[in-house]
PLY file of the C-alpha trace (Angstrom):
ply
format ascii 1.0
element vertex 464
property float x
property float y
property float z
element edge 463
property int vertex1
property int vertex2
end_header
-1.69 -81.15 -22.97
-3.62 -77.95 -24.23
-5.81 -78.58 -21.30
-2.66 -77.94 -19.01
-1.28 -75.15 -20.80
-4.51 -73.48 -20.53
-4.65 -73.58 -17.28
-1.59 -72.17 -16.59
-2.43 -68.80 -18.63
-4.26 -66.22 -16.60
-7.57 -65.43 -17.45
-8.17 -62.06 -18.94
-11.62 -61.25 -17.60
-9.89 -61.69 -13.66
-10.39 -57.94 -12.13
-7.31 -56.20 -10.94
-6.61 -56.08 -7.27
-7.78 -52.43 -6.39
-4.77 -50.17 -4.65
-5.42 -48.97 -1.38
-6.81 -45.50 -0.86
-4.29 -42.51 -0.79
-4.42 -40.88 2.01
-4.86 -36.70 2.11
-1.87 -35.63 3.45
-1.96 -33.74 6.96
-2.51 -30.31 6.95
-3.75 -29.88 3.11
-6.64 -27.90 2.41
-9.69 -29.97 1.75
-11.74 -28.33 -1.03
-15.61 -27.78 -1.52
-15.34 -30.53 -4.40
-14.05 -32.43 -2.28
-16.51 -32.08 0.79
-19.16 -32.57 -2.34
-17.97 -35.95 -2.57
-17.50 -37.08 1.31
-21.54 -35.79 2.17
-22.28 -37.66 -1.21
-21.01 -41.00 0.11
-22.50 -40.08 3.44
-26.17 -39.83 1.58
-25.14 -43.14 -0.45
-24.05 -45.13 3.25
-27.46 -43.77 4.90
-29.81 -45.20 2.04
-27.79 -48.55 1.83
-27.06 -49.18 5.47
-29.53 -46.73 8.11
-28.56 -48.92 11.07
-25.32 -48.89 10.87
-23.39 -46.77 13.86
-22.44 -43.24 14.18
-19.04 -43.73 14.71
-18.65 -46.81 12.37
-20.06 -44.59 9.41
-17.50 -42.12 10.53
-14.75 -44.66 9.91
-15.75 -46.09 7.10
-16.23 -42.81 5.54
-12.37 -42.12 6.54
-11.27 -45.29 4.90
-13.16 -44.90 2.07
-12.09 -41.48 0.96
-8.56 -41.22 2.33
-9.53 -38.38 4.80
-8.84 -38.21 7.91
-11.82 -39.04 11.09
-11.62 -35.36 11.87
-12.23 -33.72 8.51
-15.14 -35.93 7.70
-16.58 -35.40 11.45
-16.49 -31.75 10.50
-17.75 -31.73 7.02
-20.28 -33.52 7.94
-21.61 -31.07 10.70
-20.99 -28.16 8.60
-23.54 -30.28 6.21
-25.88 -30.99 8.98
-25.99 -27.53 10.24
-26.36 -25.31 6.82
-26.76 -27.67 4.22
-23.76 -27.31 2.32
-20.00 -27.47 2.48
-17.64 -23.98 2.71
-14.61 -24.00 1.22
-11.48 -23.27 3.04
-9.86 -19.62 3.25
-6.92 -20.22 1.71
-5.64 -16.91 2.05
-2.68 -15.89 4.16
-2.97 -13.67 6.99
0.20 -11.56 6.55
1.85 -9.64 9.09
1.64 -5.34 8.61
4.93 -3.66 9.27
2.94 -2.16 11.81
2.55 -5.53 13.46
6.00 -6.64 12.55
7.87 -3.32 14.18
7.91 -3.64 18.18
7.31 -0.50 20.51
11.22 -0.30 21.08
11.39 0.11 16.96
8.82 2.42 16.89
10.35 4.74 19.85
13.63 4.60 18.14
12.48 5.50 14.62
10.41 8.54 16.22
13.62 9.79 18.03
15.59 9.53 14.97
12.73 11.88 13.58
13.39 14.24 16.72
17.15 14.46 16.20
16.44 16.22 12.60
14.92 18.78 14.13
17.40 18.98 17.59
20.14 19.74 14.53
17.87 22.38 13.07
17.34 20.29 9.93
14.01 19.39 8.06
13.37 15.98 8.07
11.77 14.42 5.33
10.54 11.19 3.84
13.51 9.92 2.27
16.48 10.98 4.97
14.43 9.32 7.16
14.19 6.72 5.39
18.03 6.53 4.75
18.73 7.01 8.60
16.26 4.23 9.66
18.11 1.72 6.92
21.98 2.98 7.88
20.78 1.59 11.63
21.79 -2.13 12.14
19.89 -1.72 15.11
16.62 -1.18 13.39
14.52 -3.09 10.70
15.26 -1.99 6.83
12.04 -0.96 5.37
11.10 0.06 2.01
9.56 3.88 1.31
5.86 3.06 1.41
6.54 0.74 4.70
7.94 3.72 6.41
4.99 5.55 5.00
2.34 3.31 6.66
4.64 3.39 10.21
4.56 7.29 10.57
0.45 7.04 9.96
0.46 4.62 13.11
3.26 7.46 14.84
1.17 10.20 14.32
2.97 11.79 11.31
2.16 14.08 9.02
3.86 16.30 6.29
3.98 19.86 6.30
4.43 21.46 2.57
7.69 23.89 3.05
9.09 24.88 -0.38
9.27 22.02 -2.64
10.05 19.58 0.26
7.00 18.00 3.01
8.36 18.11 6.17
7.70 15.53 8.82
6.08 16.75 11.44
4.02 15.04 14.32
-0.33 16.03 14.27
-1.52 18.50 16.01
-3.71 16.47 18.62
-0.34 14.41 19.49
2.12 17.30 20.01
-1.10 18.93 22.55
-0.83 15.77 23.93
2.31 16.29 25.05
2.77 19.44 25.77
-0.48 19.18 28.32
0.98 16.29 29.75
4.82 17.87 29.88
2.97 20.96 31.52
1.28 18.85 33.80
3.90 16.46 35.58
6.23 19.68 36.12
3.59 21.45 38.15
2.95 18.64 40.20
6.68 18.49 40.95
6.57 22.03 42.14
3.45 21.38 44.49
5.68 18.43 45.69
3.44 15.93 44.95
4.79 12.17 44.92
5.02 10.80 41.16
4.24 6.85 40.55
4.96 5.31 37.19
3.43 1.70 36.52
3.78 -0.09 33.39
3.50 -3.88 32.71
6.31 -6.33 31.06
7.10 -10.03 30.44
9.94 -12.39 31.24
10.34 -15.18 28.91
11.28 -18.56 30.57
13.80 -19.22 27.77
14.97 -16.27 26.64
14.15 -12.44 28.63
14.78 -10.36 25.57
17.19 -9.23 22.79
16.59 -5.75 23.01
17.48 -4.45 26.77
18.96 -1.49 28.16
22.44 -2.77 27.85
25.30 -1.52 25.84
28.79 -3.53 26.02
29.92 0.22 26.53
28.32 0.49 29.69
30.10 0.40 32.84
26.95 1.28 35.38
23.35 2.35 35.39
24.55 5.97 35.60
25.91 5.34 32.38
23.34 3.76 31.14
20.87 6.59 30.99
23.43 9.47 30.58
23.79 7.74 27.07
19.88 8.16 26.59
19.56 4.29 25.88
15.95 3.86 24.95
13.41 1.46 26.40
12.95 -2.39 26.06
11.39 -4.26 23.30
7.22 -4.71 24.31
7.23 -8.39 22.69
8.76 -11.69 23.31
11.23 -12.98 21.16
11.54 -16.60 22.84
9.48 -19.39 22.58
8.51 -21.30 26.09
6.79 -20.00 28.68
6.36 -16.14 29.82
5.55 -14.59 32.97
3.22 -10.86 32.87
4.60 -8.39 35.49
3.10 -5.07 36.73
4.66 -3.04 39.46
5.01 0.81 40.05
7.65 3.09 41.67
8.73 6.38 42.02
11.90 8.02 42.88
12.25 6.46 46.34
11.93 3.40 44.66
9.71 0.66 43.94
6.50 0.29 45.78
6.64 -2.53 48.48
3.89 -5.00 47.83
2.55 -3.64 44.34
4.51 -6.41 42.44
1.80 -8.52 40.42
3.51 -11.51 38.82
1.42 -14.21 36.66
2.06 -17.47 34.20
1.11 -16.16 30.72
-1.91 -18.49 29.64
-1.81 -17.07 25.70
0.25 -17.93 23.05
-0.06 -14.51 21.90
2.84 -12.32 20.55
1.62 -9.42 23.07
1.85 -9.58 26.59
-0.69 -6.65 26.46
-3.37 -9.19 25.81
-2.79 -11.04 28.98
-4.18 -8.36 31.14
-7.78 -6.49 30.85
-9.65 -3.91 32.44
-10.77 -6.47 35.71
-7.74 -7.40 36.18
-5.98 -4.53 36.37
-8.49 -2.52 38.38
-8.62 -5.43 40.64
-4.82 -4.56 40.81
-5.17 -1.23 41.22
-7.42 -1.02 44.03
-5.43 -3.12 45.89
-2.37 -0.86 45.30
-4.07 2.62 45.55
-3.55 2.44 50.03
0.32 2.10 49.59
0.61 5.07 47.76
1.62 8.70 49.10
-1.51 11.32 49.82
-2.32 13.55 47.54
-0.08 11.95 44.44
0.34 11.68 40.54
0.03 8.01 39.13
1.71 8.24 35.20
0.72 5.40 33.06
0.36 4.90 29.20
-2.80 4.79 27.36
-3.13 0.86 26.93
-7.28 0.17 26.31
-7.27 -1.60 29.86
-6.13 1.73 31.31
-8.72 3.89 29.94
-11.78 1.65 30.38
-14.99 4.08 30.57
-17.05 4.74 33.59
-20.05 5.68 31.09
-19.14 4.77 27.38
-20.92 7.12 24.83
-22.71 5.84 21.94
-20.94 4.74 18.37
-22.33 3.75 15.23
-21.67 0.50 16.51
-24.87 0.41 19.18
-28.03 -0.51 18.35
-30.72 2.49 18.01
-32.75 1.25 21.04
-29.21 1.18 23.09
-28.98 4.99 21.87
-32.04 5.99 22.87
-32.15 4.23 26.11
-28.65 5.96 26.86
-30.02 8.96 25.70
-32.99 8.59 28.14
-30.75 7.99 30.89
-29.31 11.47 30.72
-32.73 12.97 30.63
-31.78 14.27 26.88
-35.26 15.13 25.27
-35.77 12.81 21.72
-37.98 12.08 19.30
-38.46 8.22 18.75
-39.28 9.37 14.70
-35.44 9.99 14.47
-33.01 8.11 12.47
-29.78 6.30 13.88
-27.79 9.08 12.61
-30.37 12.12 14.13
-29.63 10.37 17.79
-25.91 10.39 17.61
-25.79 13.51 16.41
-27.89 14.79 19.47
-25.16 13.02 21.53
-22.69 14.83 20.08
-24.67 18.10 21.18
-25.05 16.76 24.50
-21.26 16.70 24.73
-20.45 13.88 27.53
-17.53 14.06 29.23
-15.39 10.94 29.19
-14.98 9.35 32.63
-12.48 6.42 33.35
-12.98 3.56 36.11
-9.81 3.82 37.86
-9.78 7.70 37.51
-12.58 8.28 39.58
-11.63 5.14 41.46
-8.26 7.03 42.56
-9.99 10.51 43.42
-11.63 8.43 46.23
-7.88 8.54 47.21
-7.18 11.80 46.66
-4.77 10.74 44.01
-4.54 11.87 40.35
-4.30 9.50 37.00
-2.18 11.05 34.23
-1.48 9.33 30.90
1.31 9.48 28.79
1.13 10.25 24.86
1.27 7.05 22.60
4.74 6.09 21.99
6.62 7.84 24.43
8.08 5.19 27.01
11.20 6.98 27.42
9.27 9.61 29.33
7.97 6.57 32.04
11.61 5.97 34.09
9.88 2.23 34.96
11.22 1.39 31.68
14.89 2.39 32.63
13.96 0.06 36.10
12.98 -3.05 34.00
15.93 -2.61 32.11
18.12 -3.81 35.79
15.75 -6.28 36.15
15.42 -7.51 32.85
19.41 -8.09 32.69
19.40 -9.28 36.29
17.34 -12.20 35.14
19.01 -12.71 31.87
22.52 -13.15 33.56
21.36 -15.62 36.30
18.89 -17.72 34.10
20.56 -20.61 34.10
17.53 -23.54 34.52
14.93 -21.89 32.20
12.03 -22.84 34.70
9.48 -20.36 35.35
9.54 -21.48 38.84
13.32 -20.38 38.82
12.96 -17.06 36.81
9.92 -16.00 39.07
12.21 -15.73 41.89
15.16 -14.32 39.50
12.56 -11.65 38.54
11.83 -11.20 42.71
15.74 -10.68 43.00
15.94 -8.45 40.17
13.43 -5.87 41.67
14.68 -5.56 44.96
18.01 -5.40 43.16
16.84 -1.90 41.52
17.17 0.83 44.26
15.95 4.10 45.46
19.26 5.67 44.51
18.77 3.86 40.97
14.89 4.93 40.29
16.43 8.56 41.22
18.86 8.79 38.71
16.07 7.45 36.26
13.79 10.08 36.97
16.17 12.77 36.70
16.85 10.71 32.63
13.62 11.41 32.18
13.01 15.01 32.79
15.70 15.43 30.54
14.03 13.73 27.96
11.09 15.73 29.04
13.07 19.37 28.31
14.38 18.05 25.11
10.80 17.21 23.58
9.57 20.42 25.14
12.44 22.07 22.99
12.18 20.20 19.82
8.49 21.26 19.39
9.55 25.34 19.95
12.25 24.53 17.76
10.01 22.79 14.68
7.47 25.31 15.03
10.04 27.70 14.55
11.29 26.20 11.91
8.29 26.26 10.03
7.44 29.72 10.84
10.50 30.86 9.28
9.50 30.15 5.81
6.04 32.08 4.96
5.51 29.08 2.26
3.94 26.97 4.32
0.24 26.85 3.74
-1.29 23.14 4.36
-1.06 20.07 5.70
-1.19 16.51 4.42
-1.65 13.71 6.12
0.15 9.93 5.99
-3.01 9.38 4.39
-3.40 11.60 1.44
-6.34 13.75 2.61
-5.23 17.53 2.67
-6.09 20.50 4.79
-6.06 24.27 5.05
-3.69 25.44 6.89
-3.53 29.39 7.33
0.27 31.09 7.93
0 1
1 2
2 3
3 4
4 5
5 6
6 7
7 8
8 9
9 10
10 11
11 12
12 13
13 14
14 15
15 16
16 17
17 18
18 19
19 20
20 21
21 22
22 23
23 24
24 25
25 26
26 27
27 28
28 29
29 30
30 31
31 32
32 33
33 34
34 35
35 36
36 37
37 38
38 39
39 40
40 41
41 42
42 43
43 44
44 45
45 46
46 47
47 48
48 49
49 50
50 51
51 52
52 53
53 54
54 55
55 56
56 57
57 58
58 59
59 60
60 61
61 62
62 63
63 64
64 65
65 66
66 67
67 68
68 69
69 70
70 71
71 72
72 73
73 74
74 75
75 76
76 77
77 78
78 79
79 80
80 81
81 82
82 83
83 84
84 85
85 86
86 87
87 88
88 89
89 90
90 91
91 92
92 93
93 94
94 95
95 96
96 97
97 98
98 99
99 100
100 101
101 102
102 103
103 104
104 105
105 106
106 107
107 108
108 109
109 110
110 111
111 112
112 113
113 114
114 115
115 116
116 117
117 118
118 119
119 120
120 121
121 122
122 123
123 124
124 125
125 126
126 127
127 128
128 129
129 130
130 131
131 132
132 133
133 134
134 135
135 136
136 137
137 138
138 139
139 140
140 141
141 142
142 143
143 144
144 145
145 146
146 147
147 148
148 149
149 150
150 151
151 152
152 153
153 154
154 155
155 156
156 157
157 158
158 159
159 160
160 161
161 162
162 163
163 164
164 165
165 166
166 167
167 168
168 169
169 170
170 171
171 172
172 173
173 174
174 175
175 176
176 177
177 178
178 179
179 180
180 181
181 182
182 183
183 184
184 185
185 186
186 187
187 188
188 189
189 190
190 191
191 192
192 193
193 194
194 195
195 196
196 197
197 198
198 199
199 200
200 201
201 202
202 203
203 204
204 205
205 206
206 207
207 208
208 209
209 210
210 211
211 212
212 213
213 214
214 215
215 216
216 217
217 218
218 219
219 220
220 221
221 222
222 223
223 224
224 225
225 226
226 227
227 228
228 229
229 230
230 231
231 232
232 233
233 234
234 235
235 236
236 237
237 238
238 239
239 240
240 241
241 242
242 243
243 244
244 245
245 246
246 247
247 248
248 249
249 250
250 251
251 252
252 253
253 254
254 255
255 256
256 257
257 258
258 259
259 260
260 261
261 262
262 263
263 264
264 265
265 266
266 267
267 268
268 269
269 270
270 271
271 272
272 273
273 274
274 275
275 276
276 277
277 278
278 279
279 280
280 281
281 282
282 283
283 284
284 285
285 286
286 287
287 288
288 289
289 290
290 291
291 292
292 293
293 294
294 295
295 296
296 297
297 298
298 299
299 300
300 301
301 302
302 303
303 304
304 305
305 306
306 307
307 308
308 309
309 310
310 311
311 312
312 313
313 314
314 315
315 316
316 317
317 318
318 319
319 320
320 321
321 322
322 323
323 324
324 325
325 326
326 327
327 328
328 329
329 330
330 331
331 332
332 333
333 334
334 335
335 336
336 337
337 338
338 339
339 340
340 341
341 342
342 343
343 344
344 345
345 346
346 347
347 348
348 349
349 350
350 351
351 352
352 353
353 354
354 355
355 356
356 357
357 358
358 359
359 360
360 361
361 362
362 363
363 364
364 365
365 366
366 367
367 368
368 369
369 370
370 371
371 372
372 373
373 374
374 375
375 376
376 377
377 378
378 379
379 380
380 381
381 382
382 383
383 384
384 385
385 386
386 387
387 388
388 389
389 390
390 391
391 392
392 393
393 394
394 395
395 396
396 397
397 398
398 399
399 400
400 401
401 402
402 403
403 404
404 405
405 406
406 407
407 408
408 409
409 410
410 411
411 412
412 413
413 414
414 415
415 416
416 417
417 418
418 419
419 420
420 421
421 422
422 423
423 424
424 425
425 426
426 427
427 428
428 429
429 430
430 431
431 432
432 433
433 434
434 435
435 436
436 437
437 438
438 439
439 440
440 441
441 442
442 443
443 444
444 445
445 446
446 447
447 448
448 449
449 450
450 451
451 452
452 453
453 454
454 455
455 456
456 457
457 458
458 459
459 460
460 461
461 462
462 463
């Protein structure tokens, strides 16, 4: 009887069945103590078992530890390869307001800047500021955000009274002038203008930010109301075509459309193109264009690629010298990095761009626009029509579908059209040229004026 009841109790010393492994969940940062412990049991599996497979050490790593076949794959060839284990960044990359505010943004806050000084009033920091946030249109920011977007604008304040006054640097307002100066002498010679510029249409969704106003009732409307250009960036997920074409006031160019699938998930279109590609483009277009003409474009990093690029602090001493050499600059080989770049600097190159001496072959001439001023390219105004065309008609949300939308659109904007946007923009033209007499003005008036300071704290002289 005590026999049976005996057996019937459970023993005591019986081990527990184990619980399976946890798994790590998907996507959770895998730390170095825990990469300690995966190459550990790697080391322990290789001394007890050196025959067994590759793959079937792999997996019973995996089951072992709860981690999944990739992580320990990679931990282990991080092991392999240095001889230890990194731990993960687990910092997050956060977004600049720079990054976050889109070219359309950026135009917009600059003309708001402008219109101070149109009214004969000094804009500062703070009515700025209070302008920008009254604007549904544009993004609220906070004082020192605005701060860090006018560095990027090419901002400065000018000390007048107690007050700094915003004004634009130096090199920019040159800039423009020059380039002001320029375009309206090469209308007088008669000379055939071209403006290019590149876009995107989204499959799913063109933009939220076109030249459109409910208000509107034609294009003629449209640009008498000084509606600014298009936002640079998609908004829409899916897929996005690239576009390039170029025009001039008799309209666009027939057979300079260049249309392509997007092949980065990137939130700039600008990084779809380079300098091959475009030059490639560029060549191709260079025979349909008038003798003897302008070609206007901004100063994207693909458009300005350099014939001969000059030495940085970046290049290697032996790439300095042998550049050096090239240009049959006398050196001595005792000299430091520094002592060679100087003697470039002495040597004063003169910066030469690929498609600028490709399009003298032409007899055509390359002129840039000033950072941040796309309502002085009428393009902008075209893409606009086309833009909305698209938007309107997109009914499948098939690239194939939009392509030829986007085909429509263009042949939908006409000569009479690109001529009424290139009369917008030598208006905007005159009223920059006007705003920069009237600041300097301005500043003349009051003899208290004696430095600058820039967005970025550093201070200079600045004689009355």
């Amino acid at each position: 009887m005590n026999a049976a009841v005996e057996e019937n109790v459970p023993s005591t010393s019986s081990k527990p069945t184990p619980s399976p492994v946890k798994k790590n969940k998907k996507g959770k940062f895998v730390g170095t103590s825990q990469k300690t412990l995966i190459i550990n049991l790697y080391k322990k599996y290789l001394l007890e078992q050196p025959t067994m497979k590759y793959i079937d050490l792999m997996m019973s790593l995996s089951t072992d530890t709860g981690f999944g076949l990739r992580t320990i794959r990679s931990t282990v060839k991080e092991y392999k390869e240095t001889g230890v284990v990194s731990s993960p960044n687990k910092k997050k990359i956060r977004s600049t307001v720079i990054e976050k505010i889109d070219d359309f943004n950026k135009n917009a806050i600059r003309q708001k800047i402008h219109s101070f000084w149109f009214r004969r009033e000094i804009p500062t920091l703070m009515k700025v500021l209070a302008v920008i946030n009254e604007d549904s249109e544009l993004p609220n920011l906070s004082r020192s955000g605005l701060y860090r977007l006018l560095a990027d604008l090419n901002f400065e304040f000018t000390k007048r009274n107690r007050n700094s006054a915003l004004t634009e640097r130096n090199d920019l307002i040159l800039w423009r002038r020059r380039f002001i100066r320029d375009i309206r002498r090469y209308r007088n010679e008669g000379r055939t203008i071209y403006f290019l510029d590149e876009t995107w249409v989204n499959a799913g969704e063109c933009t939220n930010k076109v030249w459109v106003d409910n208000t509107v009732k034609s294009c003629h409307d449209a640009f008498i109301k000084g509606l600014t250009t298009g936002a640079k960036n998609p908004t829409g997920k899916g897929k996005r075509l690239i576009v390039l074409h170029i025009g001039s006031s008799n309209g666009f160019v027939e057979g300079g459309l260049l249309c392509f699938e997007s092949k980065k998930n990137s939130a700039d279109y600008h990084d779809e193109m380079n300098g091959d590609s475009f030059f490639e483009w560029f060549c191709r277009v260079l025979p349909l264009l008038n003798e003897n003409s302008v070609i206007v474009m901004d100063n994207a990093s693909y458009h300005s690629v350099k014939k001969d690029p000059i030495p940085t602090k970046s290049w290697t001493k032996n790439k300095i010298i042998q550049w050096l050499q090239d240009k049959n600059v006398e050196i001595d080989k005792t000299w430091l990095k520094i002592e060679l770049l100087d003697k470039v600097q002495q040597f004063q190159p003169v910066n030469k761009y690929v498609i600028d001496e490709e399009a003298k072959k032409y007899n055509k001439i390359v002129l840039r626009l000033p950072p941040y001023h796309c309502e002085l390219n009428p393009i902008e105004l075209a893409w606009s029509v086309v833009k909305n065309h698209v938007r309107q008609n997109n009914s499948t949300y098939k690239l194939s579908d939009v392509r030829q939308l986007l085909i429509d659109g263009v042949k939908k904007v006409s000569p009479e059209m690109w001529a009424n946007f290139v009369k917008h923009t030598i208006a905007e033209e005159n009223k920059m040229w006007d705003i920069d007499c009237i600041s300097e003005e301005m500043l003349e008036e009051n003899p208290s004026t004696t430095h600058v300071l820039t967005i970025t704290g550093e201070t200079t002289s600045d004689s009355d």
